[in-house]
PyMOL Python script that loads the backbone (N, CA, C, O; Angstrom):
from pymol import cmd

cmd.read_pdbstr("""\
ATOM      1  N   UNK A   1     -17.885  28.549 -69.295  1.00  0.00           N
ATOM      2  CA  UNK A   1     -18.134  28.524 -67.879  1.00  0.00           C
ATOM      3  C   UNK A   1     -17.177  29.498 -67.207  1.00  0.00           C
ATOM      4  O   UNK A   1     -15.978  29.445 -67.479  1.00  0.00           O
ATOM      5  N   UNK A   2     -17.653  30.374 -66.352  1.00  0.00           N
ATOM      6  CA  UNK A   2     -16.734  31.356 -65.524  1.00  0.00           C
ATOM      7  C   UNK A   2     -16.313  30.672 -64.391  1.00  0.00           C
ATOM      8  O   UNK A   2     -17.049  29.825 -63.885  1.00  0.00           O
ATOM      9  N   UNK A   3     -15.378  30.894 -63.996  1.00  0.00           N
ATOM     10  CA  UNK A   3     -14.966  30.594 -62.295  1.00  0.00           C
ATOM     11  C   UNK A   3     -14.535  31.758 -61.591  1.00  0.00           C
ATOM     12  O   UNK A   3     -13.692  32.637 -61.769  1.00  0.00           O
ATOM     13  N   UNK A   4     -15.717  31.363 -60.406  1.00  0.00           N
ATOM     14  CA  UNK A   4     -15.525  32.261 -59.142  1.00  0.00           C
ATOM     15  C   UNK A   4     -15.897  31.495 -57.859  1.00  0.00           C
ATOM     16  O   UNK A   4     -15.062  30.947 -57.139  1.00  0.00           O
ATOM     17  N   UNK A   5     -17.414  31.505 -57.606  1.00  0.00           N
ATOM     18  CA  UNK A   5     -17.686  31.330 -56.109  1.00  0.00           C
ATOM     19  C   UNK A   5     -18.904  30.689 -55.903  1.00  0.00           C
ATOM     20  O   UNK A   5     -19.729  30.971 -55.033  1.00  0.00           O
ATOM     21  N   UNK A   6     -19.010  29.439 -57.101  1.00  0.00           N
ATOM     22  CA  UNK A   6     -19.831  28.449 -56.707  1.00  0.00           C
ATOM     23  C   UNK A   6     -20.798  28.524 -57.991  1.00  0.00           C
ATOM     24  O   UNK A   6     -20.644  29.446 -58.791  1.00  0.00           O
ATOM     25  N   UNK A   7     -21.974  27.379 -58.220  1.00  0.00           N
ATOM     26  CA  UNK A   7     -22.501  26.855 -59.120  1.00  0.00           C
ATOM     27  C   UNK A   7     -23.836  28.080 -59.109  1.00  0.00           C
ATOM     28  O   UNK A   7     -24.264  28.853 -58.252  1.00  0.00           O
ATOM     29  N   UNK A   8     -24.092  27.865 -60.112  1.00  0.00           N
ATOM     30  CA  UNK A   8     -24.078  27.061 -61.102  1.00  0.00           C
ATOM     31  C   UNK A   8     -23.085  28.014 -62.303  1.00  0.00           C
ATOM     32  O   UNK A   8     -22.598  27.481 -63.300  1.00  0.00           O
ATOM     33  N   UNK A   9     -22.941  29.298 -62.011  1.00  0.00           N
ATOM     34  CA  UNK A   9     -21.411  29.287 -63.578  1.00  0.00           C
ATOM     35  C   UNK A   9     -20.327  29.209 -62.733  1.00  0.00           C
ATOM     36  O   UNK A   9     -19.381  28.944 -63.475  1.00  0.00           O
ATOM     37  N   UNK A  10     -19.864  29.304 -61.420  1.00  0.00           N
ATOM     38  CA  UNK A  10     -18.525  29.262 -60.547  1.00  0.00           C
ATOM     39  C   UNK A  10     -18.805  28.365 -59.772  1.00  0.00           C
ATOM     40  O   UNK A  10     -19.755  28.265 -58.995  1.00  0.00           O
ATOM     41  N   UNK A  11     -17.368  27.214 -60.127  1.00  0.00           N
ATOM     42  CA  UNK A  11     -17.889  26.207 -59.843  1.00  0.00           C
ATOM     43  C   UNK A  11     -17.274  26.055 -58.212  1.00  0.00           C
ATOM     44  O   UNK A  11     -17.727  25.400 -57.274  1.00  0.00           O
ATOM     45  N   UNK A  12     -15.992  26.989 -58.298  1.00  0.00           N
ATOM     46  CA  UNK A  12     -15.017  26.986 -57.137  1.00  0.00           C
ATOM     47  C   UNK A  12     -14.991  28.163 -56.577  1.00  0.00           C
ATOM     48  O   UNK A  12     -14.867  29.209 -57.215  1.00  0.00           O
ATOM     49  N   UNK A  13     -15.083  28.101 -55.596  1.00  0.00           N
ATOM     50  CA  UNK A  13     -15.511  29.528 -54.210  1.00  0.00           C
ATOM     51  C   UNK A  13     -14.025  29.775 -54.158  1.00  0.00           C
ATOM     52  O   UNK A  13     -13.190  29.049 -53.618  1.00  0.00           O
ATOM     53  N   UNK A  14     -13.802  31.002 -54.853  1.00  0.00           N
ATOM     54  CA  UNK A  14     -12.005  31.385 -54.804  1.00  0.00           C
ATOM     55  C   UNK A  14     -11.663  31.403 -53.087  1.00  0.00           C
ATOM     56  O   UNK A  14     -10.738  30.737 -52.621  1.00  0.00           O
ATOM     57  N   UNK A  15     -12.692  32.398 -52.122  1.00  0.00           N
ATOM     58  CA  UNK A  15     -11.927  32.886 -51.082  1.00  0.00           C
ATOM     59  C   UNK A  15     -11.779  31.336 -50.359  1.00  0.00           C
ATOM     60  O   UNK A  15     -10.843  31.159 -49.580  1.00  0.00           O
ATOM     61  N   UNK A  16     -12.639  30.339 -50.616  1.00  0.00           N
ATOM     62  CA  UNK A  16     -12.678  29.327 -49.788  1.00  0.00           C
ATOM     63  C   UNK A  16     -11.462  28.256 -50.191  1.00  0.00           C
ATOM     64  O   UNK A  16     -10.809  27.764 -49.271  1.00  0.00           O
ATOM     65  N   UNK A  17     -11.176  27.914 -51.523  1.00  0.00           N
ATOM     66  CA  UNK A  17      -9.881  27.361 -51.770  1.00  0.00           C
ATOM     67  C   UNK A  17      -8.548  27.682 -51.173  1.00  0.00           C
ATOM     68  O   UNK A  17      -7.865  28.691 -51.000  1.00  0.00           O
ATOM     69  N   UNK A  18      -8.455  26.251 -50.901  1.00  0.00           N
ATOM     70  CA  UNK A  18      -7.173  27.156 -50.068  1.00  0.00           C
ATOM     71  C   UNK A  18      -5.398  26.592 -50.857  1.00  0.00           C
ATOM     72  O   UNK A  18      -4.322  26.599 -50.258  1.00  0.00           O
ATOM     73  N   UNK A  19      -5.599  26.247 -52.027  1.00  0.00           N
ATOM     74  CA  UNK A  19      -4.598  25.993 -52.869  1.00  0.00           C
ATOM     75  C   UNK A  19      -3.846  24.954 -52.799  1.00  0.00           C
ATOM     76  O   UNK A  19      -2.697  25.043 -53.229  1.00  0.00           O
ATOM     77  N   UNK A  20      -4.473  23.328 -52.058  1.00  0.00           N
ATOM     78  CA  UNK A  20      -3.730  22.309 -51.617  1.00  0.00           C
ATOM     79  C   UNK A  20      -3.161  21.624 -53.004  1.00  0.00           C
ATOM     80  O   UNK A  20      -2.105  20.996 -53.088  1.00  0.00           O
ATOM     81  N   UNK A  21      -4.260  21.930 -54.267  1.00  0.00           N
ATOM     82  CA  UNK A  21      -4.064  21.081 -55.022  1.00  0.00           C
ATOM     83  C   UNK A  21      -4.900  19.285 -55.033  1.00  0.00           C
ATOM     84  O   UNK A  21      -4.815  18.218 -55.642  1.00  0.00           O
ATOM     85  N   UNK A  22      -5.427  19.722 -54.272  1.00  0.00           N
ATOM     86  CA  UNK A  22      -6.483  18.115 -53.767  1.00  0.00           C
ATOM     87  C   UNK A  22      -7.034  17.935 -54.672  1.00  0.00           C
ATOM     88  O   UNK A  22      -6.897  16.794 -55.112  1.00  0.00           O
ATOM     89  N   UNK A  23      -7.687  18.609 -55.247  1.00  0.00           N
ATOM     90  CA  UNK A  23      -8.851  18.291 -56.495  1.00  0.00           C
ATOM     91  C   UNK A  23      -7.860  17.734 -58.230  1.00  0.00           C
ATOM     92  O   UNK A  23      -8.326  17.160 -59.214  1.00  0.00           O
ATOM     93  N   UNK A  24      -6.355  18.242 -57.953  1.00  0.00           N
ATOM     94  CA  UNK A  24      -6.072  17.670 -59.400  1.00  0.00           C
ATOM     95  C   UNK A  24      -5.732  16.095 -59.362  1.00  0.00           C
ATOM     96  O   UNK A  24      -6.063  15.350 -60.284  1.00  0.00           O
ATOM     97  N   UNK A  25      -5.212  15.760 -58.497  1.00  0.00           N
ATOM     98  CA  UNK A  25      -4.973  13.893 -58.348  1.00  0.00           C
ATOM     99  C   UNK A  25      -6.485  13.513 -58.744  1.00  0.00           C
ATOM    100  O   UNK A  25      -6.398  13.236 -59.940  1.00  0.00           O
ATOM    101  N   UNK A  26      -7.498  13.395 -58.447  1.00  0.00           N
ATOM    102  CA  UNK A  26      -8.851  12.848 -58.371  1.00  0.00           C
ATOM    103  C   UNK A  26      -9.390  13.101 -59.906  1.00  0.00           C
ATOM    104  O   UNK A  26     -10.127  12.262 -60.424  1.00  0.00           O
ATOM    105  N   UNK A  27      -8.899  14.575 -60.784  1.00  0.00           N
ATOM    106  CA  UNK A  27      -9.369  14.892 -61.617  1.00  0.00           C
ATOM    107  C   UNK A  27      -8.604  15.478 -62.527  1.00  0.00           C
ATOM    108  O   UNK A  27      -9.059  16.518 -63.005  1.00  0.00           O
ATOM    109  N   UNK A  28      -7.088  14.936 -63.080  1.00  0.00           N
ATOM    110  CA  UNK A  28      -6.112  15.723 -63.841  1.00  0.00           C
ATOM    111  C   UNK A  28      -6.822  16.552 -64.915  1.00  0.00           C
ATOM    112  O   UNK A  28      -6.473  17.733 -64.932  1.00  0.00           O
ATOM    113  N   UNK A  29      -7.653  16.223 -65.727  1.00  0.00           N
ATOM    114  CA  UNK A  29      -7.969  16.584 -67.003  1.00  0.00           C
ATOM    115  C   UNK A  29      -9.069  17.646 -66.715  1.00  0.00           C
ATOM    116  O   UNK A  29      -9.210  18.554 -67.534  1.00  0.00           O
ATOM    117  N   UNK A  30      -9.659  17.610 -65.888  1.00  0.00           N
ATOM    118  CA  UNK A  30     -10.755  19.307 -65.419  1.00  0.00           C
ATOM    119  C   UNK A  30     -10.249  19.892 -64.743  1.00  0.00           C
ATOM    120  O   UNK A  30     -10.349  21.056 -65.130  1.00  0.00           O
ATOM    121  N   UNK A  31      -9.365  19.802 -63.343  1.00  0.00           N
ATOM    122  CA  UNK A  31      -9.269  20.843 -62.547  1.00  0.00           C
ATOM    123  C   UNK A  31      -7.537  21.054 -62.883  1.00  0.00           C
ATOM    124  O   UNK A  31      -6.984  20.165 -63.532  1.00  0.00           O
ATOM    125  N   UNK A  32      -6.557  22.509 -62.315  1.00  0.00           N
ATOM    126  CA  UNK A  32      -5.362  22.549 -62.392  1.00  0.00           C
ATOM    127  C   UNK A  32      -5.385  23.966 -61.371  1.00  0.00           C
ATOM    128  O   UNK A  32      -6.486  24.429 -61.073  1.00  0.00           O
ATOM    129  N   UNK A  33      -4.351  24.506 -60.947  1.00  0.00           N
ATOM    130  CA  UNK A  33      -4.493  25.915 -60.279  1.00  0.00           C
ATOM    131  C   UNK A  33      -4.023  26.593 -61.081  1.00  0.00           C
ATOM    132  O   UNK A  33      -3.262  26.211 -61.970  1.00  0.00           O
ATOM    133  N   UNK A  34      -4.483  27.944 -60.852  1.00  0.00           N
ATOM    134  CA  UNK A  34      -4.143  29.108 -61.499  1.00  0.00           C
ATOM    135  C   UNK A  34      -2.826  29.899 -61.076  1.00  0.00           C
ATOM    136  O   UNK A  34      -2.011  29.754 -60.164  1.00  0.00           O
ATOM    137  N   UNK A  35      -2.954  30.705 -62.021  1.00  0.00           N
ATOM    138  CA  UNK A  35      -1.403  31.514 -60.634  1.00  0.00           C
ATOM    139  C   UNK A  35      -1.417  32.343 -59.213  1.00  0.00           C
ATOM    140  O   UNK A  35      -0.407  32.970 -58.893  1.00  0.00           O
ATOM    141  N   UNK A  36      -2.382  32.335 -58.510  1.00  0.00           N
ATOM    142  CA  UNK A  36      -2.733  32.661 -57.445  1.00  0.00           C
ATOM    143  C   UNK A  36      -2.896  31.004 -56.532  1.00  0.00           C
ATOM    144  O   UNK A  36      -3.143  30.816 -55.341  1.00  0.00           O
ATOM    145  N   UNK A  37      -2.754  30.440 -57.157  1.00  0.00           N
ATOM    146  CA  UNK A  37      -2.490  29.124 -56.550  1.00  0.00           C
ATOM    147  C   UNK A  37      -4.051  28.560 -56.431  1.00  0.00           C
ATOM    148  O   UNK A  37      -3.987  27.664 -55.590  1.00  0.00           O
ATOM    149  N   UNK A  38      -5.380  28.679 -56.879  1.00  0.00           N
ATOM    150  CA  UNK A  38      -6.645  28.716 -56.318  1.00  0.00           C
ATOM    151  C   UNK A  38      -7.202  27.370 -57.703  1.00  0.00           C
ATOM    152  O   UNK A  38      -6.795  27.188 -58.851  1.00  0.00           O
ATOM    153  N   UNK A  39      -7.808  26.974 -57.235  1.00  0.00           N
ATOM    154  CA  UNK A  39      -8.091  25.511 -58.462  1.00  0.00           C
ATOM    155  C   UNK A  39      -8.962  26.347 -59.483  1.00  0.00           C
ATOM    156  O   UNK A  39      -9.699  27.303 -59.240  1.00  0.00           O
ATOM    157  N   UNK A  40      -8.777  25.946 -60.273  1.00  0.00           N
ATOM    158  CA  UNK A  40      -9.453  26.000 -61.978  1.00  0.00           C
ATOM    159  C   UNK A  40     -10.227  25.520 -62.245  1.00  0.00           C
ATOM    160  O   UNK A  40     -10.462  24.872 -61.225  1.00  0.00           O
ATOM    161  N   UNK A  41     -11.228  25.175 -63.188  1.00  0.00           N
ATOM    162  CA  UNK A  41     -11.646  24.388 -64.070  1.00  0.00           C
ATOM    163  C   UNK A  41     -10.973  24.304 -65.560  1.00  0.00           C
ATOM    164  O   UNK A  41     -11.350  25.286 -66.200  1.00  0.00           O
ATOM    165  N   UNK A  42     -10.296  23.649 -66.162  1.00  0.00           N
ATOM    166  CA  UNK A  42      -9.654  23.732 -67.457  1.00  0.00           C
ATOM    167  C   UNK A  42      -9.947  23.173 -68.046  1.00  0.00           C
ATOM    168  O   UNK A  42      -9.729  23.586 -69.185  1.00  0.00           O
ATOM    169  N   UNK A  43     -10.864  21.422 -67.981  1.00  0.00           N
ATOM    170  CA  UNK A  43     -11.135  20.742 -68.926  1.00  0.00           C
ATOM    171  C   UNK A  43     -12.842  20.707 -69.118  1.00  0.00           C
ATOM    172  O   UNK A  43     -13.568  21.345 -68.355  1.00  0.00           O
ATOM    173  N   UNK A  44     -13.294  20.004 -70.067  1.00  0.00           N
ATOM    174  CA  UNK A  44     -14.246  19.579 -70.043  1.00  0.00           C
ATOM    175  C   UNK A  44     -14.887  18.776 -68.690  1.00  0.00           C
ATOM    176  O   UNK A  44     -14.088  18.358 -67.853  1.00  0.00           O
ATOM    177  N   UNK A  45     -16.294  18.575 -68.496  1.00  0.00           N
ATOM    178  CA  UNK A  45     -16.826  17.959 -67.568  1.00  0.00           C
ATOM    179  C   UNK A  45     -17.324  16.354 -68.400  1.00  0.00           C
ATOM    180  O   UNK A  45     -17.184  15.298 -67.783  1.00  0.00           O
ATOM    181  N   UNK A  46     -17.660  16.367 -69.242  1.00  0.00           N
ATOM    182  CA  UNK A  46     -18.192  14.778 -70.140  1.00  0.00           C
ATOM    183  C   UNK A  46     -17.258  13.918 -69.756  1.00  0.00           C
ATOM    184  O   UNK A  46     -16.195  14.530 -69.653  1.00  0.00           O
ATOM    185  N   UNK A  47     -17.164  13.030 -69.548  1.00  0.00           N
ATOM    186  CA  UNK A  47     -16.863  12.189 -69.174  1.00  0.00           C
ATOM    187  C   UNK A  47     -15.863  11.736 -68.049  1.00  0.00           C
ATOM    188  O   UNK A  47     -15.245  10.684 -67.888  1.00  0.00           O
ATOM    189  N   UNK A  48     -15.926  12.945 -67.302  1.00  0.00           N
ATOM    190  CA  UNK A  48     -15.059  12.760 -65.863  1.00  0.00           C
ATOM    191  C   UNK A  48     -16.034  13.135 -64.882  1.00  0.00           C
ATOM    192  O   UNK A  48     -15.717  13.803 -63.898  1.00  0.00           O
ATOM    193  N   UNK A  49     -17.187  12.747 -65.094  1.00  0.00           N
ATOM    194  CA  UNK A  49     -18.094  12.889 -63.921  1.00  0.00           C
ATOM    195  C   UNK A  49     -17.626  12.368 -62.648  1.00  0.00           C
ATOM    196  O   UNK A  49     -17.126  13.056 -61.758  1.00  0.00           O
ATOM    197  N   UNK A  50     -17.863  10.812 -62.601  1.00  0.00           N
ATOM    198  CA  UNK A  50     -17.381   9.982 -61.868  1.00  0.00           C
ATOM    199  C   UNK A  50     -15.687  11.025 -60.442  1.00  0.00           C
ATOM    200  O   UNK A  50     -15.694  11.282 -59.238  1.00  0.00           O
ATOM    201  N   UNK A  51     -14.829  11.203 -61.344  1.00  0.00           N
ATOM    202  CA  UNK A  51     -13.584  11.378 -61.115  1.00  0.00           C
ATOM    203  C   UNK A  51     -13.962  13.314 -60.488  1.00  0.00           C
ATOM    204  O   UNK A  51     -13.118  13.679 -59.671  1.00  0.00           O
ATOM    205  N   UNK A  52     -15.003  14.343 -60.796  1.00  0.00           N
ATOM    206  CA  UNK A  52     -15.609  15.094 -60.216  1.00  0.00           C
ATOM    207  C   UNK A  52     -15.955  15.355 -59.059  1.00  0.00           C
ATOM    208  O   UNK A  52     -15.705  16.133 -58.139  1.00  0.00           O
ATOM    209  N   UNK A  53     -17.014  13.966 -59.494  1.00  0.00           N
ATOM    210  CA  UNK A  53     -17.849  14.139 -57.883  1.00  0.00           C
ATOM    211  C   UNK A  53     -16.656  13.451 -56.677  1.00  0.00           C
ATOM    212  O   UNK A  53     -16.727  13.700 -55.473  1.00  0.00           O
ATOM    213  N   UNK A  54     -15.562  12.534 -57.329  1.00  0.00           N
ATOM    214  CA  UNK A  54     -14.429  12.307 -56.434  1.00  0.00           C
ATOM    215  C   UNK A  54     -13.540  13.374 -55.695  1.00  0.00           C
ATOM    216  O   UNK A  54     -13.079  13.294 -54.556  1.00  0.00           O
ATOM    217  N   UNK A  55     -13.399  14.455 -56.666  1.00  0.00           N
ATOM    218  CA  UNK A  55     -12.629  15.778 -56.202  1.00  0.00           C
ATOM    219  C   UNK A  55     -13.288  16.798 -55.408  1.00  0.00           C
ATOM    220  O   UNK A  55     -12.809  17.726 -54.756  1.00  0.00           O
ATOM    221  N   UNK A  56     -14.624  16.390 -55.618  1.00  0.00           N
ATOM    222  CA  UNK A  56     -15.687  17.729 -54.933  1.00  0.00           C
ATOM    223  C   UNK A  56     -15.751  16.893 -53.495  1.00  0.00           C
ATOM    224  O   UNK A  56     -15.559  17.706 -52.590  1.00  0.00           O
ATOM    225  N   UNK A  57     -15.939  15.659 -53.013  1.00  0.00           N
ATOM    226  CA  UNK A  57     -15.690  14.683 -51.971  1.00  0.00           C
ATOM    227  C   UNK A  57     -15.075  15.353 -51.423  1.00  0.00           C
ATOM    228  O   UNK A  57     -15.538  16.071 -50.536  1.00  0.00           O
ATOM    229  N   UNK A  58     -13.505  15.344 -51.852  1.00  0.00           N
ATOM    230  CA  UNK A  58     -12.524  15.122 -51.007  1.00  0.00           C
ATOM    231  C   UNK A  58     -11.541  16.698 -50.954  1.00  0.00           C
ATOM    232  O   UNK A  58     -10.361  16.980 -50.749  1.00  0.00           O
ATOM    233  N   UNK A  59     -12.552  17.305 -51.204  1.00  0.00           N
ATOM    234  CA  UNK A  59     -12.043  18.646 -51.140  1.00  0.00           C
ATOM    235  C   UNK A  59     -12.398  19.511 -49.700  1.00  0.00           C
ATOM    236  O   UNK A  59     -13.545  19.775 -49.338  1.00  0.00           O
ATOM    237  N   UNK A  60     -11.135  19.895 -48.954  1.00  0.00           N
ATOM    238  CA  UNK A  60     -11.178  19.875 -47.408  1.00  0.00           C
ATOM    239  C   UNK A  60     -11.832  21.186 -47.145  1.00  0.00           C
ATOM    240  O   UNK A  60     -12.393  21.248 -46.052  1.00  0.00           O
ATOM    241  N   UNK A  61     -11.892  22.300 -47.932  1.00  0.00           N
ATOM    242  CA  UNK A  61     -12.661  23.327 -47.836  1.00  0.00           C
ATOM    243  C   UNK A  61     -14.065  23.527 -48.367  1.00  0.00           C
ATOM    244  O   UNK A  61     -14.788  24.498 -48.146  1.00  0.00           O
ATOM    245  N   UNK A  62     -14.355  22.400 -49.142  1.00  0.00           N
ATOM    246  CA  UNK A  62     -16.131  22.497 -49.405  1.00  0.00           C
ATOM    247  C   UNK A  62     -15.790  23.629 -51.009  1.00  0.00           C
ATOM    248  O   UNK A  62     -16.625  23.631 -51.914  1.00  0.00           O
ATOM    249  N   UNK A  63     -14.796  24.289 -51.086  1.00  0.00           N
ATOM    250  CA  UNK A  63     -14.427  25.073 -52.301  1.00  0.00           C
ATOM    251  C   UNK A  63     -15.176  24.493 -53.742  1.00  0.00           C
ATOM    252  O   UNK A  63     -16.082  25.057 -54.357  1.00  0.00           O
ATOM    253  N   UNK A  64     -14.853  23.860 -53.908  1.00  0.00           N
ATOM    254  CA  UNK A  64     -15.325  22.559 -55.151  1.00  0.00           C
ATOM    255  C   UNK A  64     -16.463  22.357 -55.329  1.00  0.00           C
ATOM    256  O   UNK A  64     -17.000  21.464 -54.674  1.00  0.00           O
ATOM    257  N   UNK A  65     -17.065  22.964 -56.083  1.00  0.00           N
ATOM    258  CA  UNK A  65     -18.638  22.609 -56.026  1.00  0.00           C
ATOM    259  C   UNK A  65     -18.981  22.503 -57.727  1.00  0.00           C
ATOM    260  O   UNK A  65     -19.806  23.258 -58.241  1.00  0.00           O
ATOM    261  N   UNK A  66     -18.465  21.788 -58.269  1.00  0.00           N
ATOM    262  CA  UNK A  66     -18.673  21.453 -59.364  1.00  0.00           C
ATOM    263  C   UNK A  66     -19.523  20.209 -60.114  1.00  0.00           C
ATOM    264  O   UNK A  66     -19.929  19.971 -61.251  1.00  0.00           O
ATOM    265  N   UNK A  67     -19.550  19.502 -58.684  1.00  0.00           N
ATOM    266  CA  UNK A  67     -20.781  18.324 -59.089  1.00  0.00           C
ATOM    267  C   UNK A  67     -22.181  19.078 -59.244  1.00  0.00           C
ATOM    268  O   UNK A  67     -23.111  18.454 -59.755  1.00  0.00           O
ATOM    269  N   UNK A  68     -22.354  20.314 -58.849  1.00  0.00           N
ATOM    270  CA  UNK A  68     -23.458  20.917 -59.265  1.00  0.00           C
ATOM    271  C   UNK A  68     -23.653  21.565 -60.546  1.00  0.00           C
ATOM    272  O   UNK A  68     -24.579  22.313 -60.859  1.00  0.00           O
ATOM    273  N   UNK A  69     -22.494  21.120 -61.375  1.00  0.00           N
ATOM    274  CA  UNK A  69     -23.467  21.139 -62.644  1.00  0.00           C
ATOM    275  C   UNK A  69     -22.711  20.014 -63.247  1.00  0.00           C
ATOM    276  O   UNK A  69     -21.905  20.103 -64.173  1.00  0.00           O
ATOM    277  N   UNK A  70     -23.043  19.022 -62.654  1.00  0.00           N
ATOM    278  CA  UNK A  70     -23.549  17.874 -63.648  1.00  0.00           C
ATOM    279  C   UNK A  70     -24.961  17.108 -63.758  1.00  0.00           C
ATOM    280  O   UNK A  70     -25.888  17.554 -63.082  1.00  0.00           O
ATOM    281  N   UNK A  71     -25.126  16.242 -64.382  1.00  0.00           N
ATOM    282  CA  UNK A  71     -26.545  15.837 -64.475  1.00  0.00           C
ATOM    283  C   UNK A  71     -26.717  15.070 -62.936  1.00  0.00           C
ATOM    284  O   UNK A  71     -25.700  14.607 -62.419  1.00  0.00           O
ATOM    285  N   UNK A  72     -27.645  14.989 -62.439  1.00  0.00           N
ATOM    286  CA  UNK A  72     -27.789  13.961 -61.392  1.00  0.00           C
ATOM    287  C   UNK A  72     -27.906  12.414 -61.609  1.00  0.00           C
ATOM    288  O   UNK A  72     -28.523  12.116 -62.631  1.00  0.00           O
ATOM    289  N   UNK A  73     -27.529  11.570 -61.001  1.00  0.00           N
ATOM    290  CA  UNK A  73     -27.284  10.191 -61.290  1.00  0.00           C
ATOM    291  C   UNK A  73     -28.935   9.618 -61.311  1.00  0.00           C
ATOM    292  O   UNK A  73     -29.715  10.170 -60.535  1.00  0.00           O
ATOM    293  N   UNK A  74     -29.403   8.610 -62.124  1.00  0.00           N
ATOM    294  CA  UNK A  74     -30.467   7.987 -61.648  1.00  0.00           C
ATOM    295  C   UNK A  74     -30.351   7.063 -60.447  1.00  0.00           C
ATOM    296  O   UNK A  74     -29.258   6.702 -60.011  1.00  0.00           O
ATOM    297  N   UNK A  75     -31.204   6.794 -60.067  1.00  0.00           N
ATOM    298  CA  UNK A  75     -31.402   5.777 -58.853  1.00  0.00           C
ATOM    299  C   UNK A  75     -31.405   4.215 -59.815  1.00  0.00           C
ATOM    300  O   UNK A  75     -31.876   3.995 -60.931  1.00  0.00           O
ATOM    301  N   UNK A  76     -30.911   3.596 -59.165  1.00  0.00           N
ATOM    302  CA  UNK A  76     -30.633   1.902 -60.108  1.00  0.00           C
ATOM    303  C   UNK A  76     -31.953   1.394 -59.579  1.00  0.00           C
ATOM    304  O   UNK A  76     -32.301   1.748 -58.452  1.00  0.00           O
ATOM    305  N   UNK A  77     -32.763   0.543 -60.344  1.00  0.00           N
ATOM    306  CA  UNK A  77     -34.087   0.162 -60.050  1.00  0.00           C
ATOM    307  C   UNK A  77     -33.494  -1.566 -59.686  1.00  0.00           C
ATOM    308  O   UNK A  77     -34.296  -2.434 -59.341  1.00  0.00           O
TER     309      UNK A  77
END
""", "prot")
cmd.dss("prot")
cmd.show_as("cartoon", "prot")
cmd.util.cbc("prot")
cmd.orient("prot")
């Protein structure tokens, strides 16, 4: 997966990150910053969905757009 400026291969919009670090509390094991200070993707996505779509939430610049490539949730019947 490349990172640049949104989904579906960039999952994080570099110019739009603004380097708070918000997305690694929610998601230690996928996201981290780089040395320009701008969030990463570093880990796998399997099994931190959940903890994803938490970081893409609460991410104050909309930067984070990585719940777009995960599978979509079913609807609970």
């Amino acid at each position: 997966m490349s990172l640049g400026d949104g989904p579906p291969d960039r999952p994080i919009d570099r110019d739009a990150c603004m380097g708070s670090g918000n997305s690694l509390p929610w998601a230690p094991a996928v996201f981290d910053l780089d040395d320009e200070g701008v969030a990463i993707v570093t880990g796998g996505l399997a099994g931190h969905e959940e903890e994803v779509r938490v970081a893409e939430a609460n991410c104050r610049t909309s930067a984070n757009r990585v719940d777009g490539l995960l599978p979509m949730a079913l609807p609970e019947s």
